[in-house]
Each structure stands twice: as structure tokens, then as C-alpha cells.
C-alpha positions as CSV (number, residue, x, y, z in Angstrom):
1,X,26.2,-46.5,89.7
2,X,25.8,-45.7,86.0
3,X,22.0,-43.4,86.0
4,X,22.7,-40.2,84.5
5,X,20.1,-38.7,86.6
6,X,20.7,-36.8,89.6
7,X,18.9,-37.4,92.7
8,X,16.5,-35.4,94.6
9,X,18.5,-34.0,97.2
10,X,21.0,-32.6,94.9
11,X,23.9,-35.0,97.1
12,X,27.3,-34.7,95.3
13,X,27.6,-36.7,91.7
14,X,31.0,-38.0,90.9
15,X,31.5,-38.1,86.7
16,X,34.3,-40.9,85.9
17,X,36.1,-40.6,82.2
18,X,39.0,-39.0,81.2
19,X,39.0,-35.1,82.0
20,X,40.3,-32.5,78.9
21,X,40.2,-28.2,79.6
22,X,42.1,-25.5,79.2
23,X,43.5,-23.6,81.6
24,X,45.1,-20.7,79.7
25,X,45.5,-19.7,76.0
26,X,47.5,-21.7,73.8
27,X,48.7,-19.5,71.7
28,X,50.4,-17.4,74.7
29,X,51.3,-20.5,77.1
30,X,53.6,-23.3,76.5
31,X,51.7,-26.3,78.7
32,X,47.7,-24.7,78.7
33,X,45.7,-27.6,79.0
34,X,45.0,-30.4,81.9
35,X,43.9,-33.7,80.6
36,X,43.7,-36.9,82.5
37,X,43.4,-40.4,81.7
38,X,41.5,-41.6,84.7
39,X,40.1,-38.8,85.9
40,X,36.6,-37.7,88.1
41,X,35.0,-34.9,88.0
42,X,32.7,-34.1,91.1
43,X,29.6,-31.7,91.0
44,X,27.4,-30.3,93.7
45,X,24.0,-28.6,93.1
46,X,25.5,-27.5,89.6
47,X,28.9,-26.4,90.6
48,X,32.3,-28.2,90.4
49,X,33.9,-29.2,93.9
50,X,36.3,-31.7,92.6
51,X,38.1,-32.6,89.4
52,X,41.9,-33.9,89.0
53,X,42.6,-37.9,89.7
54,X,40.1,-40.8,90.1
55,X,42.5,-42.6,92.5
56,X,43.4,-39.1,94.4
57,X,39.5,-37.5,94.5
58,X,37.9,-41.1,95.2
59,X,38.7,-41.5,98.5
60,X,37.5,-38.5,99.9
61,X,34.2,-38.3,97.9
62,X,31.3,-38.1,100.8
63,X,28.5,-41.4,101.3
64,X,26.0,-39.9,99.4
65,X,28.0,-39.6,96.6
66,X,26.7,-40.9,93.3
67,X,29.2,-42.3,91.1
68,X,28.6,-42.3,87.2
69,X,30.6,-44.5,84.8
70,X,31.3,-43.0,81.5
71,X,34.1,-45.7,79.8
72,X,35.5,-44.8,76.4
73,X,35.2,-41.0,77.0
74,X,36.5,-37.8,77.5
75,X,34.9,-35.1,79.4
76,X,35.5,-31.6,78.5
77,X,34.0,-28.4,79.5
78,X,30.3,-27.1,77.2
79,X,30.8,-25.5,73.7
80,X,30.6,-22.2,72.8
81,X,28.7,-21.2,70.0
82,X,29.0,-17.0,69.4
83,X,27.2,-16.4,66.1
84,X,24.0,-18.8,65.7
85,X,20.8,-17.7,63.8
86,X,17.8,-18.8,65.7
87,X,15.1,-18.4,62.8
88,X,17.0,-19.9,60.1
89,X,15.9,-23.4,61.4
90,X,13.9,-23.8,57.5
91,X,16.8,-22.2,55.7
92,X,19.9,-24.1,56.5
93,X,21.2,-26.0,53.7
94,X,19.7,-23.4,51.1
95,X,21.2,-24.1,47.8
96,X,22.2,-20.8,45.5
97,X,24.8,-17.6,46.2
98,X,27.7,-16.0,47.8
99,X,26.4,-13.6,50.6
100,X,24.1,-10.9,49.8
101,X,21.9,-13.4,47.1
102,X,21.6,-15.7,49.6
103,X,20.1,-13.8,52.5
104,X,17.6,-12.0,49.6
105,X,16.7,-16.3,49.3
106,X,16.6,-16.8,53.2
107,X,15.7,-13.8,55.3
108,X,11.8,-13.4,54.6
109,X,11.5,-17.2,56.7
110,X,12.1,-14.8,59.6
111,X,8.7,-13.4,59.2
112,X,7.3,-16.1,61.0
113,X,8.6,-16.1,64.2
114,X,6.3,-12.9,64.9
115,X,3.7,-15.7,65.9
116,X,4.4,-16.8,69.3
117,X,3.1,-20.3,69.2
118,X,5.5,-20.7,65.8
119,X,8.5,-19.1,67.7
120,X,7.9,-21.2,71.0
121,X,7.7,-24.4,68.8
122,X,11.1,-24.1,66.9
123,X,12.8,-22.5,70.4
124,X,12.3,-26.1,71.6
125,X,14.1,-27.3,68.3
126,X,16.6,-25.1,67.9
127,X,17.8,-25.3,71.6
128,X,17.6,-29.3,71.6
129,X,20.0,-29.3,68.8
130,X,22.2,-27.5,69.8
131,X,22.5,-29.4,73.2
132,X,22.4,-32.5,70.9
133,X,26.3,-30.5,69.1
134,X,27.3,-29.9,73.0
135,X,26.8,-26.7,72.6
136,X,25.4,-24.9,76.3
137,X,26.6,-21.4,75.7
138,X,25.5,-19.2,72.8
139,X,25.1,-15.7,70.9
140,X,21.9,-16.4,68.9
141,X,20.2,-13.5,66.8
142,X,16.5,-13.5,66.7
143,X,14.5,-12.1,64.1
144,X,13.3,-8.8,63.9
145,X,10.1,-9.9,66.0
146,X,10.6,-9.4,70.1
147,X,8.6,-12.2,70.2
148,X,11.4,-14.8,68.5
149,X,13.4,-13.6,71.4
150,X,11.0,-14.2,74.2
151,X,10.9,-17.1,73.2
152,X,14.2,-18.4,72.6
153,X,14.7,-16.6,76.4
154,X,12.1,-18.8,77.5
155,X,13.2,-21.8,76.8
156,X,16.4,-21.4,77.8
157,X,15.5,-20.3,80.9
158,X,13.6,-23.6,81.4
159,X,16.5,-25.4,81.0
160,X,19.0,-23.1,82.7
161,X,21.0,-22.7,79.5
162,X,23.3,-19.8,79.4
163,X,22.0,-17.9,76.1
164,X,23.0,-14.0,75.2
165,X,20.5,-12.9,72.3
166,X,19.2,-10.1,70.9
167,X,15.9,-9.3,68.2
168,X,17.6,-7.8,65.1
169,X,17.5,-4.1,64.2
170,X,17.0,-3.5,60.4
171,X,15.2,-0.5,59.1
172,X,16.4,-0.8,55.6
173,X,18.1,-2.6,52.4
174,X,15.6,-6.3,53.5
175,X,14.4,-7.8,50.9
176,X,10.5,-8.5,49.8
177,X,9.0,-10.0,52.0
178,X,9.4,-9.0,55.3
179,X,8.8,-6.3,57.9
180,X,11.4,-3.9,58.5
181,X,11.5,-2.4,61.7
182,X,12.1,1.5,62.7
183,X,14.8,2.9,65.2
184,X,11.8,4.4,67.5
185,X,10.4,0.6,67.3
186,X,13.9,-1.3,67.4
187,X,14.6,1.3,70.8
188,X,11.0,0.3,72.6
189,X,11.4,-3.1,71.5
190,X,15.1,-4.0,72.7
191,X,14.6,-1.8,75.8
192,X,11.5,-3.7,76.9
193,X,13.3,-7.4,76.4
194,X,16.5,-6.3,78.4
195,X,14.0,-4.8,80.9
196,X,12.6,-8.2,81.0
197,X,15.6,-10.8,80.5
198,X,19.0,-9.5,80.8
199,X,20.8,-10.8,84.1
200,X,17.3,-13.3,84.7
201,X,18.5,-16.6,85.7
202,X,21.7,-17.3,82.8
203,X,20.4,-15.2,80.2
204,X,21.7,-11.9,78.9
205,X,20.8,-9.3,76.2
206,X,22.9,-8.0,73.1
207,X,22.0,-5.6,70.8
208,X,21.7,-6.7,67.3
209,X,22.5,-4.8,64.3
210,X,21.7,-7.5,61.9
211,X,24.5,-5.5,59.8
212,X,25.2,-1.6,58.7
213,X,23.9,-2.6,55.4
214,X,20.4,-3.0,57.0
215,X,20.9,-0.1,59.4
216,X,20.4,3.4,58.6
217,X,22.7,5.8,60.4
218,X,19.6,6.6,63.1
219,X,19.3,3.0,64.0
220,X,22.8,2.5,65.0
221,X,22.7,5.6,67.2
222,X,19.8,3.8,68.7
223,X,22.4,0.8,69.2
224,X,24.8,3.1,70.7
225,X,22.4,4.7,73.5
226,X,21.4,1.0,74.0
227,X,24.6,-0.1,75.0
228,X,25.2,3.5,77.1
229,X,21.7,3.0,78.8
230,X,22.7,-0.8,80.0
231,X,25.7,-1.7,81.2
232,X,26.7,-4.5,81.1
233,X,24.9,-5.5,77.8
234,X,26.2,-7.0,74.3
235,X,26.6,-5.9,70.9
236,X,26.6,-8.6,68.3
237,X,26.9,-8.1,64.6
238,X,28.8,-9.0,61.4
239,X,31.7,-7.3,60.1
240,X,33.6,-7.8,56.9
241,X,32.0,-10.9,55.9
242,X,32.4,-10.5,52.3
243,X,33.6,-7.9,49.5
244,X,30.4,-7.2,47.7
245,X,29.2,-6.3,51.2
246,X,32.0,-4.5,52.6
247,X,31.8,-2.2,49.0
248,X,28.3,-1.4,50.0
249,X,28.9,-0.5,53.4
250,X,31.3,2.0,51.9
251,X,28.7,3.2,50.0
252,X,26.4,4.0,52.6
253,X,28.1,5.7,54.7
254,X,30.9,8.1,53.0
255,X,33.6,9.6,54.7
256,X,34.0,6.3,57.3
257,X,37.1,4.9,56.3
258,X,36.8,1.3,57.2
259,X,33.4,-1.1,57.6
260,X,34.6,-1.5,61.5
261,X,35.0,2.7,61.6
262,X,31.1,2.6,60.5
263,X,30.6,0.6,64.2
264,X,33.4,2.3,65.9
265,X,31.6,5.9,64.9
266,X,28.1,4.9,66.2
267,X,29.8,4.0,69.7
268,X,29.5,-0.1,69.1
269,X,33.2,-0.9,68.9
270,X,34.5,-1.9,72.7
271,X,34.7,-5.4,75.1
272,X,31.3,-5.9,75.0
273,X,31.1,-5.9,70.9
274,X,31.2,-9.5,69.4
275,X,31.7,-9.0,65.6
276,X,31.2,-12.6,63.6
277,X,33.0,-13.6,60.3
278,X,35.9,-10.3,60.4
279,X,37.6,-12.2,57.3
280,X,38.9,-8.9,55.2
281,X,39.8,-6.5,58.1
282,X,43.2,-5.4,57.4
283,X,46.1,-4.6,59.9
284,X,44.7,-1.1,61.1
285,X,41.5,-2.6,61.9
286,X,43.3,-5.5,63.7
287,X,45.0,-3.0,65.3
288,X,42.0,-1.0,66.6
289,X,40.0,-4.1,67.8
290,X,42.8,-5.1,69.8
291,X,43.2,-1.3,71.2
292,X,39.3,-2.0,72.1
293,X,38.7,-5.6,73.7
294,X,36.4,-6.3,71.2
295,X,35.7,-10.2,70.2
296,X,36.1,-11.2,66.9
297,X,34.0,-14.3,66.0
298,X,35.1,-17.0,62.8
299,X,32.6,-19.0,61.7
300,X,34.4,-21.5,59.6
301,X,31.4,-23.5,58.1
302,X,29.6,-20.3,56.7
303,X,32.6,-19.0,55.4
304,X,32.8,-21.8,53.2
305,X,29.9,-22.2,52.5
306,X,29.1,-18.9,51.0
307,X,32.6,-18.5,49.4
308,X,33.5,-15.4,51.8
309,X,37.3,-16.3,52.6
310,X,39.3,-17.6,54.9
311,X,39.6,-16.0,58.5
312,X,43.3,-14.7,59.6
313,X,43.9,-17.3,62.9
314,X,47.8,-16.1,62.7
315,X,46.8,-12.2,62.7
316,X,44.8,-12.5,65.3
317,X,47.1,-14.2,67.3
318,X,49.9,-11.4,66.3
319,X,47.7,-8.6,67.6
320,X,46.8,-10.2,70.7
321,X,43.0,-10.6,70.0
322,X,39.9,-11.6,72.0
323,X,38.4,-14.4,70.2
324,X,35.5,-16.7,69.9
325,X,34.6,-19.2,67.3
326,X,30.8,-20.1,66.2
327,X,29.3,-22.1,63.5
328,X,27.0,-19.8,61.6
329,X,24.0,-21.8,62.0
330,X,22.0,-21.5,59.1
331,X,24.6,-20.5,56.2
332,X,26.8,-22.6,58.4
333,X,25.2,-26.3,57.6
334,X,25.6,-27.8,61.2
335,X,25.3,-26.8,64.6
336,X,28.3,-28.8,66.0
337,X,31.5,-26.7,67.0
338,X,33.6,-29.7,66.6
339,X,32.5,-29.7,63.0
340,X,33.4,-25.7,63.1
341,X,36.8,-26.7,64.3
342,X,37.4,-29.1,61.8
343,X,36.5,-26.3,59.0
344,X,38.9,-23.7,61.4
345,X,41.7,-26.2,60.9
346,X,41.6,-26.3,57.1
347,X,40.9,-22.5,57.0
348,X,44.4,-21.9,58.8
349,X,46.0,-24.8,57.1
350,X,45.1,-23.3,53.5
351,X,47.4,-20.0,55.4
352,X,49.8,-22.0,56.1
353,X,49.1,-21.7,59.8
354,X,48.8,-24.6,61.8
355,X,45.7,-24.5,64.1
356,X,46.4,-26.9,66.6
357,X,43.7,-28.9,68.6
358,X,44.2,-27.3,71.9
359,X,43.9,-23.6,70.2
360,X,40.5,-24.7,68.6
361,X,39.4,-26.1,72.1
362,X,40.4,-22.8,73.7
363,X,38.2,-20.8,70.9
364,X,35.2,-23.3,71.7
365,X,35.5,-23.3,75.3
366,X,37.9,-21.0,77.8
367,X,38.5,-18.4,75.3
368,X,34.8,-18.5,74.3
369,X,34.1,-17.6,77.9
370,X,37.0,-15.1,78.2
371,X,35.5,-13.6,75.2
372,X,32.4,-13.3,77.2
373,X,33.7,-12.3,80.6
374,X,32.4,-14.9,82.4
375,X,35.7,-17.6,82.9
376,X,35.1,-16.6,86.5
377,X,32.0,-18.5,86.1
378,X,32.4,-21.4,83.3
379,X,34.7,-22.2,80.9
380,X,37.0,-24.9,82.4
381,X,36.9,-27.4,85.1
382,X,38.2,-24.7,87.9
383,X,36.8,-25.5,91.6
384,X,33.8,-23.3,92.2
385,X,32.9,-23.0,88.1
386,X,29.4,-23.9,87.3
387,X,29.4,-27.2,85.3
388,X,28.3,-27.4,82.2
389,X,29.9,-30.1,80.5
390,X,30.0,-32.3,77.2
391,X,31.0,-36.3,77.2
392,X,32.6,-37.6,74.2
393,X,32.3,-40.9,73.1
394,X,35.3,-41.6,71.9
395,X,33.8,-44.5,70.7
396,X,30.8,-43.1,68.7
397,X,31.5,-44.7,65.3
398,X,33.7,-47.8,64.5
399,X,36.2,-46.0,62.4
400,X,36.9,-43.8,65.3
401,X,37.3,-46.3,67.5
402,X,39.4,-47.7,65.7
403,X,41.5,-44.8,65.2
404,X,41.9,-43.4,69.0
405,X,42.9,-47.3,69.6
406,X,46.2,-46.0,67.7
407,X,46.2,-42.3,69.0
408,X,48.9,-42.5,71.8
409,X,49.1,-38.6,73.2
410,X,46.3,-36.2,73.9
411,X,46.6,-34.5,71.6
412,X,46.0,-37.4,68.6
413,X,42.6,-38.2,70.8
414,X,42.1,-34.6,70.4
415,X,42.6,-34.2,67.1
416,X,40.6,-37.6,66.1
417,X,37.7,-36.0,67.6
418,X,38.2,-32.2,66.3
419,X,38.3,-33.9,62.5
420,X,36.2,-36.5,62.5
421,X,33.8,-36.2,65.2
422,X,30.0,-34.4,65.1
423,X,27.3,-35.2,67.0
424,X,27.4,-38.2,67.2
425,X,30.8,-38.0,69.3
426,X,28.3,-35.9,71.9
427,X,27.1,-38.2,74.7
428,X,26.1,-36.5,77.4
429,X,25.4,-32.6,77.9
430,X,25.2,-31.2,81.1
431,X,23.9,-28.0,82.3
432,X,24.3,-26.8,85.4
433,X,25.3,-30.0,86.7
434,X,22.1,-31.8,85.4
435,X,22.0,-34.2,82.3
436,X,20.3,-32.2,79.2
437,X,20.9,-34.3,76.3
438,X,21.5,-38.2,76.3
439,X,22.1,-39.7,72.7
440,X,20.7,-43.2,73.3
441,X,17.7,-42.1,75.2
């Protein structure tokens, strides 16, 4: 049988292409990754009861099995996306500065996802493309609006995505334009949507310092007896991103002796904390995020874009540290991690660090949900894991076709993907078992 679709009484589906995940982190493990030629991958209402060996699982696979063909393929495990702007949909590809210029140009969009029917509209956008990239785990910031977040929660409740987001706090230093918030408000207002959606079907909360620039010393307190208040909550925000904004950090709040000592004063510096771009932290704060847990998130398309630098892969891996990778989505100009790990690759290789295919994999996929906590629950293609899954035609466009017909190990086919693949190498998504995006449908 080759319908994608999974029948009604949720019998056993049997995926057939070759199988790629990770099953430990690359930069600490010889041999970390399984990948099989001829492999099968068997779900049951949405969670993973078989994968290895076509010729080994086939046999045993029940009667009501269905069995799905997917030739010229590789099945690997969903994307993870850990910094992704939700209301920038209008302002990607916005021509002009480095950092601080640009977001003057960009943030005031934002405004408009205080209207609900506006916000509900472009959730629906937003969360097809990034299905359409492979993406089916994310850290998306909202604007400063609760209602942006209900409504991204809302839709990806609908289609049982797993999605942590938070509404931004900023009650100072935005420009013209648009509303800035209050800590009283910011407290109400993130209290009420974790009251509502954390730990609801896939979904989770983080709190959102947009960044200390736009935080007065009261708001991140707020931030801080957030996080106290709920366990089990996130903190996402930026960190070190760029010099102009570091120096202004500085500014604002004397006597802190590093941009991460602002966070790590107000209480939001710990294995919850996911901190995206981290290019100009030096060895003591390298140091200190490893002493913590905390997650430090590249986002290699942004950084080039804006001209903020180039992210330390090699430190991170000296100092042992928890990491992510996202795209940036909208000063990053796509929404595709492969496309993230082709600019992660160059980033390293302009280092003179070689960033190999399996290490970007593990960012975008195990070690994205390491990063998270949740590899007990998805992340690879263990027995019991919820399957959310990306096919990748490895077919998608002549020239890469082509190539792979003279890519002999896996990691070339890898590789071949990683550097020349987008989108269009995204078949099939899965969530949860059940087929979410189809590229020819």
C-alpha cells in the first residue's frame, strides 16, 4: 500500500525507506548514529513499536498492518527549531542593518497580532511552514500580545504539534510604534496563559524576556518568580547576540559583570533557560552555562544575516554544553533547519572546526530534545518514543539525485542533504504518527 493516510482504527502503519537517528552525541561517542539502507519503521496510535531491518521487522508485522512505500528516501526523526519568531511572518527578508536598526525597522509588525482573528490567521501560516521545513518541535516567541500566543497554542494544539512559547516581556527601550507592556501586566498576562496551556496536550510555556535591553530590572524579577512559581516551565531569550547590544546591556545595568550575569542575577540562568545566538560569550561564561544546564541556541542564518558573528561549535563542545540549534525565523530568511545546518557548517568551517553531518543532525534532532528534556519522549527512533518524523526525498531535485547516485557512505547522503537540501528535500512530516505535511498534495 502506498496512502499516506492512516486508517480509522489506528491498526499498526509500517513506513519503508531507509532509517537515519541518533542515538547519542557525536561529539562525545565514536559510532552515535543508526542508519539503515532498507529499513521500516512501524508506528502504532502515534508511537514507535518497531524500527531496525525491513527483512528482520517484516515478518512479524501483524494482518492489519498497513505498509507505506517511500523509495528514494531517508527517514529521520522531526526537526527541532529552538529560537523562531512567530509574528515576524511580514518582516522576514527585511532589507537594512546589523541588529539593533533592524528590530527598530521590524518590531512595530508585532502590533498586530493583538487582534485575534489576525493572530489565528498567520498561526495557520506560520505553523504549515514550518511543517512544510520538517520542523515538528519548536521554541517560538509571541509578541507582546497574549493573544499571539493563544493562538499559536491553538493551532498547535489542533494538530498535536509539540510547541513551547511564550508572549514577550518588554517594558522599555521598543521602538515607535508599539505597545510596551508593564511587569504587573507581563506577570497577569504570562500567569494566565501557563494557567491555561502549559502541560495541555504537547504544548508548554516559557517565559520570554524578549531581551535585557527591553527589560527593566522589575520585569526580570517578574521572570524570575515566574519560573519559581511554575516548575517545570522555560525561559527563552537572547544573549550576546551582537556587540552594540552587549555594550548597551552593560549600560543598563552597572555593576553586572557579564550580559549572561544580568540573567544569572534575576534567577533565569539554569536547565530550563534556552538562550539563542550566545556568539561573544567568553570562557567564564562558557564556564558558568555549563556549571548550570542551561541550553545555548545558534541560529546560523540570522547570524549571517545581520552580520552578528560566528557561533563557537568547538567551545561548546570543550565545556561540555547543552545545545540546540534554531533558524531565527524572521532575521533568519528560512524556516528550514537543514538550511540552518548548512549555514552551521560554514560558520564552524570559517573556525576552522569541522562540523560534521551527524553533529548538525544531533543539534536538530536528539540533542534538540536533550536540550529540552524530553529524549524520553522524542528525539530518535527508540521503541516506545512518540513519532514524529520527517521523509527526505533524496530525490527532490535533479542535481541531487544526481549527486547521492555518487554518495557511497551515510554520511555523503547526509551531507548531500545538509548542504543542498531545503524544503523541497521535506516529503512527508509526521506528527504523532499521522501525516501533517505532503509536498505533492
Amino acid at each position: 500500500m502506498n496512502s499516506l493516510s492512516t486508517n480509522s482504527a489506528n491498526s499498526p502503519v509500517a513506513h519503508c525507506s531507509s532509517i537515519f537517528h541518533l542515538i547519542d552525541d557525536p561529539r562525545l561517542t565514536k559510532d552515535p548514529y543508526v542508519f539503515i539502507d532498507n529499513g521500516m519503521l512501524v508506528v502504532e496510535n502515534g508511537i514507535i513499536i518497531a524500527a531496525g531491518e525491513r527483512n528482520e521487522i517484516e515478518p512479524t508485522l501483524a494482518v492489519d498492518c498497513k505498509i507505506v512505500e517511500h523509495p528514494n528516501t531517508i527517514i529521520t526523526p522531526g526537526f527541532f527549531d529552538l529560537h523562531i519568531h512567530f509574528p515576524q511572518l511580514t518582516t522576514v527578508a527585511f532589507y537594512g542593518e546589523q541588529l539593533l536598526g533592524w528590530l527598530n525597522g521590524i518590531i512595530p509588525e508585532e502590533e498586530i497580532y493583538k487582534n485575534p482573528e489576525i493572530a489565528a490567521e498567520r498561526a495557520k501560516i506560520f505553523l504549515k511552514e514550518t511543517l512544510r521545513a520538517g520542523t515538528t518541535t519548536m521554541c517560538a516567541y509571541g509578541s507582546w500580545a497574549k493573544e499571539s500566543v493563544d493562538a499559536l497554542f491553538s493551532e498547535a494544539e489542533r494538530l498535536n504539534l509539540r510547541l513551547i512559547a511564550g508572549k514577550v516581556m518588554a517594558d522599555r527601550n521598543m521602538p515607535d510604534g508599539i505597545s510596551i507592556t508593564n511587569p504587573k501586566d507581563d506577570y497577569e498576562h504570562s500567569s494566565e496563559l501557563i494557567e491555561k496551556w502549559h502541560g495541555r496536550a504537547r504544548l508548554a510555556y516559557a517565559v520570554t524576556p524578549r531581551f535585557a535591553i527591553s527589560c527593566t530590572p522589575e520585569d526580570l524579577k517578574v521572570a524570575g518568580n515566574l519560573m519559581k512559581e511554575n516548575p517545570g516551565i522555560y525561559m527563552q531569550t537572547h544573549l550576546s547576540e551582537n556587540p552594540k547590544e552587549i555594550s548597551f546591556t552593560l549600560e543598563l545595568f552597572p555593576g553586572r559583570k557579564s550580559y549572561l550575569d544580568v540573567y544569572d542575577h534575576y534567577g533565569l540562568v539554569n536547565e530550563r533557560s534556552i538562550f539563542g545566538h550566545c556568539i561573544h560569550l567568553d570562557d567564564d561564561d562558557f564556564k558558568r552555562v555549563s556549571e548550570t544546564g542551561a541550553v545555548l541556541c545558534p541560529n546560523p542564518p540570522s547570524n549571517m544575516f545581520l552580520g552578528s558573528g560566528l557561533f563557537k561549535f568547538e567551545k561548546a563542545k570543550e565545556y561540555g554544553i547543552r545545545m540546540g540549534m534554531g533558524t531565527d525565523f524572521g532575521a533568519g530568511n528560512t524556516f528550514s533547519m537543514l538550511q540552518s545546518m548548512e549555514n552551521a557548517y560554514k560558520t564552524a568551517q570559517l573556525q576552522g572546526y569541522s562540523l560534521s553531518p551527524f553533529e548538525a543532525f544531533y543539534h536538530a534532532t536528539l540533542g534538540g530534545a536533550r536540550a529540552l528534556s524530553i529524549d524520553n519522549k522524542v528525539g530518535n527512533f527508540e521503541i516506545g518514543k512518540e513519532a514524529d518524523f520527517v521523509v527526505l526525498d533524496a530525490c527532490c531535485t535533479p542535481f541531487i539525485s544526481w549527486r547521492m547516485e555518487h554518495a557511497k557512505t551515510p554520511l555523503e547522503k547526509l551531507f548531500v542533504l545538509m548542504m543542498l537540501g531545503d524544503d523541497r528535500a521535506v516529503k512527508h512530516t509526521y506528527v504523532y504518527g499521522n501525516p501533517v505535511h505532503s509536498r505533492d498534495s
